[in-house]
C-alpha positions as CSV (number, residue, x, y, z in Angstrom):
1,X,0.0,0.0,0.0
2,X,1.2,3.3,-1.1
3,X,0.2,5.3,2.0
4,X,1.2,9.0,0.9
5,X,3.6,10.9,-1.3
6,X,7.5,10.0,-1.1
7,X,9.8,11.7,0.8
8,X,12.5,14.6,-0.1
9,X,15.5,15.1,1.3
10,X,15.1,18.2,2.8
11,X,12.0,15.4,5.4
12,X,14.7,13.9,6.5
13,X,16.5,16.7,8.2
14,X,13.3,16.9,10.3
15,X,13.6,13.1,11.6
16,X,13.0,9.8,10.1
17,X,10.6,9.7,7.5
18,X,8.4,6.4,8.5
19,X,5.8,4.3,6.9
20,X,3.2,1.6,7.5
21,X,2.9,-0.4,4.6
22,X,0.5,-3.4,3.5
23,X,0.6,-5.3,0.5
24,X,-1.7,-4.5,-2.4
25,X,-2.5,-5.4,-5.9
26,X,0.1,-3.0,-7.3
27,X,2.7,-5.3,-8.2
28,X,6.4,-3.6,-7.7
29,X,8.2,-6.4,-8.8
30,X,9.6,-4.8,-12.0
31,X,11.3,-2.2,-9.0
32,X,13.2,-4.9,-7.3
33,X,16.3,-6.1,-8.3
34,X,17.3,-9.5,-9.2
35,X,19.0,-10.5,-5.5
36,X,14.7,-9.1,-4.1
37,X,13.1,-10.8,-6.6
38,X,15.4,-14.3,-6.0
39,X,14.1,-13.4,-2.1
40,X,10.9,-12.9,-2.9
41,X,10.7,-16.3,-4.5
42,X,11.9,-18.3,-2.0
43,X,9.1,-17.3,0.5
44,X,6.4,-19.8,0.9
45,X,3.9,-18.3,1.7
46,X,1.7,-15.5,-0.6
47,X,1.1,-13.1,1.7
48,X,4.8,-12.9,2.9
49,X,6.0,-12.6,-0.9
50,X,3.4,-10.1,-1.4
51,X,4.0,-7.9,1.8
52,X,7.9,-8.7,0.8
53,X,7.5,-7.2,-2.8
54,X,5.4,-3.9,-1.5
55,X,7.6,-3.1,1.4
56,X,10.6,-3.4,-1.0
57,X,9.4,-1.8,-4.2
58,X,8.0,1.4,-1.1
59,X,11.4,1.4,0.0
60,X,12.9,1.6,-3.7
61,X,10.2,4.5,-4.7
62,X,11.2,6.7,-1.8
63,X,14.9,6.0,-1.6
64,X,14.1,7.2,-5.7
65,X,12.5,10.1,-4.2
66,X,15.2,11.6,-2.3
67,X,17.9,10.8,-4.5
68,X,16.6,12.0,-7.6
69,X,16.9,8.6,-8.9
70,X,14.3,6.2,-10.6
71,X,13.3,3.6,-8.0
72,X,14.3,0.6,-10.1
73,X,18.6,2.1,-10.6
74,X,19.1,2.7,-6.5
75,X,22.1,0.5,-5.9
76,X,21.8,-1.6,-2.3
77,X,24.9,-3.2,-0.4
78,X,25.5,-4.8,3.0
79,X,28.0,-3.2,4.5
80,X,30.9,-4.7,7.5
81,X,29.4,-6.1,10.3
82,X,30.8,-4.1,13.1
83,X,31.2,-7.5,15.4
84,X,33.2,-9.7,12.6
85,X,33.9,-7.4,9.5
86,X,31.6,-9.8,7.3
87,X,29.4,-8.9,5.0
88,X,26.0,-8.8,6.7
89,X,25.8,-5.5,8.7
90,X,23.0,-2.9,7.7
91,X,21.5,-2.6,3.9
92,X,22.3,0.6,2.5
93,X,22.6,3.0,-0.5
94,X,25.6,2.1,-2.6
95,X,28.1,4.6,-2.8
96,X,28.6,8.5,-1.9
97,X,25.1,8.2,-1.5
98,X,24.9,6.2,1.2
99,X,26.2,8.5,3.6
100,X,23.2,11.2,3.0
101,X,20.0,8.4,3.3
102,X,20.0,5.8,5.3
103,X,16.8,3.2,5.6
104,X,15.3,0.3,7.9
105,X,12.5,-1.6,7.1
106,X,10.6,-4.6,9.3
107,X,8.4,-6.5,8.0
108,X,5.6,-10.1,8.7
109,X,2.5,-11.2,9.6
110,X,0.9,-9.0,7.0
111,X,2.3,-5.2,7.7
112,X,5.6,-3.9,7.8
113,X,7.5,-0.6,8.9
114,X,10.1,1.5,6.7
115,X,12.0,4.6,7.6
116,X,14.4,6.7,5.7
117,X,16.7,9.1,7.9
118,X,19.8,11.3,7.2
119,X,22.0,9.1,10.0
120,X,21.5,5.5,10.7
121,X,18.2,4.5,11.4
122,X,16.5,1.0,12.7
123,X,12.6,-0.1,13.0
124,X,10.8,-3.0,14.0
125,X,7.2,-3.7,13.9
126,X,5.8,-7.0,15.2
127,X,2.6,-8.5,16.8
128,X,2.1,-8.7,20.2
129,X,3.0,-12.3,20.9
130,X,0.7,-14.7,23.0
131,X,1.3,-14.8,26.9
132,X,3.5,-18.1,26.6
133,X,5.4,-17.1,23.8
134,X,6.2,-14.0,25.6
135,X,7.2,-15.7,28.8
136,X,9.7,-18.0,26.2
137,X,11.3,-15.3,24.5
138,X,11.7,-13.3,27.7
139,X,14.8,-15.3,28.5
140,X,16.7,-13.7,25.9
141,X,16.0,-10.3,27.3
142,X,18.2,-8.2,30.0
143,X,18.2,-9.4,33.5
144,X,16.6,-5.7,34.6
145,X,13.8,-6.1,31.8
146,X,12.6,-9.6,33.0
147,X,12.7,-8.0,36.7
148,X,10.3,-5.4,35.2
149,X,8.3,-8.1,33.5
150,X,7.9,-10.7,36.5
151,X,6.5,-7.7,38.1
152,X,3.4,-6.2,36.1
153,X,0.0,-8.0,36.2
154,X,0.3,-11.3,33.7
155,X,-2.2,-10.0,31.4
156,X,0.1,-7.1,31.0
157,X,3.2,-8.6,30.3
158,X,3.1,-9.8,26.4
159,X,2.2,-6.2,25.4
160,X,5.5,-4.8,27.8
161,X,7.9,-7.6,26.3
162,X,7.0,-6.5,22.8
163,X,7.6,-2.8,23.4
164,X,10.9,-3.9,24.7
165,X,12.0,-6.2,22.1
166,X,11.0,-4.1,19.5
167,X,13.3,-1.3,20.9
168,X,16.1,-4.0,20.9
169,X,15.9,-5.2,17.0
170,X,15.2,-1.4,16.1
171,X,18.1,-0.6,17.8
172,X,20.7,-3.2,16.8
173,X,19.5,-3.1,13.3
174,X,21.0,0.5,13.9
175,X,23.6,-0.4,14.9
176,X,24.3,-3.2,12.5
177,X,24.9,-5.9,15.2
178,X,21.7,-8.1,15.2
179,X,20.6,-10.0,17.6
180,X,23.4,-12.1,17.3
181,X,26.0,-12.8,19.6
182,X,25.2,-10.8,23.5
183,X,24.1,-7.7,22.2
184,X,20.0,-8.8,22.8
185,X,20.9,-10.1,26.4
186,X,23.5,-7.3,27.7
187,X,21.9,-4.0,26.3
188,X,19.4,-2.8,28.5
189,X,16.5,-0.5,26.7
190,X,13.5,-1.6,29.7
191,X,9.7,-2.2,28.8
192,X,7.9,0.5,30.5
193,X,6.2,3.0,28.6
194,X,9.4,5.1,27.8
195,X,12.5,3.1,26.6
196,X,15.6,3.8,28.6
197,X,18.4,6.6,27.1
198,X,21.2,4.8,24.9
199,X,24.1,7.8,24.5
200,X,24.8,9.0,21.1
201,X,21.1,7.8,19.9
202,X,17.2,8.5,19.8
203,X,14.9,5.7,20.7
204,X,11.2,6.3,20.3
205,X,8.4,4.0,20.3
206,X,6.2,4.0,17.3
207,X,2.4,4.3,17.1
208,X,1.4,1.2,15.8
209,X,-2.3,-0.8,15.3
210,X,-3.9,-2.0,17.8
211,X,-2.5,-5.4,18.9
212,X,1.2,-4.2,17.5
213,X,4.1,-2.6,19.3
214,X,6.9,-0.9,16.6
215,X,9.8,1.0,17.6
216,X,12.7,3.7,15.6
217,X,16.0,3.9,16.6
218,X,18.2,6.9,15.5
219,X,21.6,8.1,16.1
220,X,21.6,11.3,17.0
221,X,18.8,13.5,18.5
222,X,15.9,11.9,16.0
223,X,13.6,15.0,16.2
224,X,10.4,13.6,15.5
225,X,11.6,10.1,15.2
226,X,8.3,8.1,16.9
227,X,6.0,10.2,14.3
228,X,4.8,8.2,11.2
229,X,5.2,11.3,8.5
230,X,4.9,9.4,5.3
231,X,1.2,8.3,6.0
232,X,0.7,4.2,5.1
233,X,-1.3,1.3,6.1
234,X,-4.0,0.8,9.0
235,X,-4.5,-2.3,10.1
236,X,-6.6,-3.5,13.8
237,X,-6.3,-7.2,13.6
238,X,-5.8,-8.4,17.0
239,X,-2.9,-9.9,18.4
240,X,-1.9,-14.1,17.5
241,X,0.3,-16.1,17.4
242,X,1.3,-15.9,14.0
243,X,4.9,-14.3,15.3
244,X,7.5,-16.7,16.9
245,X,10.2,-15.8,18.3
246,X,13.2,-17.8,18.5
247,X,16.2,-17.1,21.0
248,X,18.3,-20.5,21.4
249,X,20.7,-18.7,18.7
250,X,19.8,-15.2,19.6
251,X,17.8,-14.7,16.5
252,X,14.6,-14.4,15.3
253,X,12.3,-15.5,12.5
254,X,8.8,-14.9,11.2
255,X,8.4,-16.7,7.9
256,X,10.4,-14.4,6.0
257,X,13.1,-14.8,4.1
258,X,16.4,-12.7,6.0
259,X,17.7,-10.1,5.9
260,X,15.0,-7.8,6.4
């Protein structure tokens, strides 16, 4: 779903440009490029390669936008990893370019998040999980956030834990980390209804559907980053199971194809 007109670059100087986005029948395939469309493939499931394919062929229309480019010639890498120098550390712009735009998106389960910022930027969107699954994952988290958990009312807890891991994978996508290695379980960023200060960045928590959490990281001050500015998708479905998330090997997967 196109929710609104695209970006310029003179939006990003006022925050991270953000956007809900569903998937509709405008097909953006011919946007993608041959590694997205290969992705876009390999997932299973329709709806995944359909909310894959908008969220992608969004991002490509407004990193066009900025740029002055057409959507289909903006050139994507992966650049170091900061933890092992590999090859899998954010997505961004190829080029000079890269250091002017930066982007995020999260995506599954039907809607996705994408921001665009002038400094690196990370979002995550996800469902609120189901009380078990929240109690599960919970283990992954900092010692201090599953204090704070353990003490609110159960019924309030799977909405908490998803404010609080969204702020995580928002912030380590940032970063460029992950949630590999220590970085979920040592960095504290709480689950009460403001997340904690991180020096040298802006962490906001996004307004998101009912039955949703989401969350922008920005380094920097972030003026306006928890403000959804590019318009998008509404969506009220309430909260299942349909996310899972896994934390034997610190990572976590919802029926799409990585990286996101």
């Amino acid at each position: 779903m196109r929710g609104g007109p695209a970006p310029a670059a003179a939006d990003l100087a006022r925050g991270p440009w953000l956007r809900l986005v569903t998937a509709d029948g405008d097909d953006g395939t011919p946007l993608l490029d041959a590694r997205e469309r290969h992705r876009a493939a390999a997932l299973r499931r329709p709806a995944d390669r359909a909310l894959y394919i908008a969220v992608h062929a969004e991002l490509r229309r407004a990193l066009g936008a900025v740029l002055g480019t057409a959507p289909h010639a903006v050139e994507l890498v992966r650049l170091a990893c900061p933890g092992c120098g590999g090859p899998h550390g954010r997505p961004a712009v190829a080029g000079p370019a890269g250091a002017a735009v930066h982007f995020s998106l999260s995506h599954g389960d039907g809607l996705a998040l994408l921001a665009l910022a002038s400094a690196p930027v990370g979002v995550d969107i996800e469902r609120v999980p189901a009380a078990r699954t929240a109690a599960d994952a919970a283990e992954a988290l900092h010692p201090a956030e599953r204090a704070e958990l353990a003490r609110l009312p159960a019924d309030g807890r799977p909405a908490a834990f998803a404010r609080c891991w969204t702020r995580k994978e928002a912030y380590l996508k940032a970063t460029g980390e992950g949630l590999s290695g220590t970085a979920l379980h040592a960095r504290y960023l709480g689950c009460g209804p403001r997340p904690a200060p991180v020096a040298g960045w802006t962490l906001t928590d996004v307004p998101a559907p009912l039955g949703w959490a989401a969350a922008c990281a920005v380094r920097g001050p972030g003026a306006g980053a928890g403000v959804i500015r590019g318009g998008g998708a509404s969506c009220a479905r309430p909260p299942g199971p349909g996310t899972t998330y896994r934390t034997t090997a610190r990572r976590r997967t919802r029926g799409t194809a990585p990286p996101r």
